[in-house]
N, C-alpha and C positions, 0 to 999 in steps of 0.2 A: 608396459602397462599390465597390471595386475588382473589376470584371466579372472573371472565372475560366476562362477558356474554354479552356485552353492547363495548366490544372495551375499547380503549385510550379516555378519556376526554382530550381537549383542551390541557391542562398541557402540560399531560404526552406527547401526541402526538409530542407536540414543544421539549421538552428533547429528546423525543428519536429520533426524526429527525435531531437533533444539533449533538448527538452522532455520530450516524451515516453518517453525514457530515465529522464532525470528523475522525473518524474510517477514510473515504476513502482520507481526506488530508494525513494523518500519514502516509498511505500506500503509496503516491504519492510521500512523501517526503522521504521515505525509499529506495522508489524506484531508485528516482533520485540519490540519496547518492550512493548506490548501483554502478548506472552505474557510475558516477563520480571517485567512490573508484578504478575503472576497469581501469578506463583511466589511471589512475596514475602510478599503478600496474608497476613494470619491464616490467615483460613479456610484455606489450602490445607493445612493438617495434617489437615482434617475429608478422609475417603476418598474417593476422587470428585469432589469439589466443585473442585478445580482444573481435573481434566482436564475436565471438563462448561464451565467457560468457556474454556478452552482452546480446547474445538472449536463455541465462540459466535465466540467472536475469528479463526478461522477460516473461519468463514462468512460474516465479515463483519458478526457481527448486531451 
């Protein structure tokens, strides 16, 4: 394994910052899917019961 002692060169700094960009679109767009998916759902004509997973998907639960 590649000793560290000095940080990210240039490079590597831009990849893992893309990544990381990355990584948090994916989650954004999982996310919105997510609630989307809710909305559509039956159940969500019952009162409540959307916005209640609504703010599960939210939380991450």
């Amino acid at each position: 394994m590649k000793e560290n002692r000095d940080g990210l060169d240039r490079q590597e700094a831009h990849i893992y910052r893309n990544m990381v960009k990355e990584l948090h679109q994916n989650e954004q767009e999982l996310h919105v899917a997510r609630v989307e998916e809710l909305d559509k759902s039956p159940d969500s004509d019952i009162e409540g019961a959307a916005s209640a997973k609504r703010e599960l998907v939210s939380q991450g639960v």
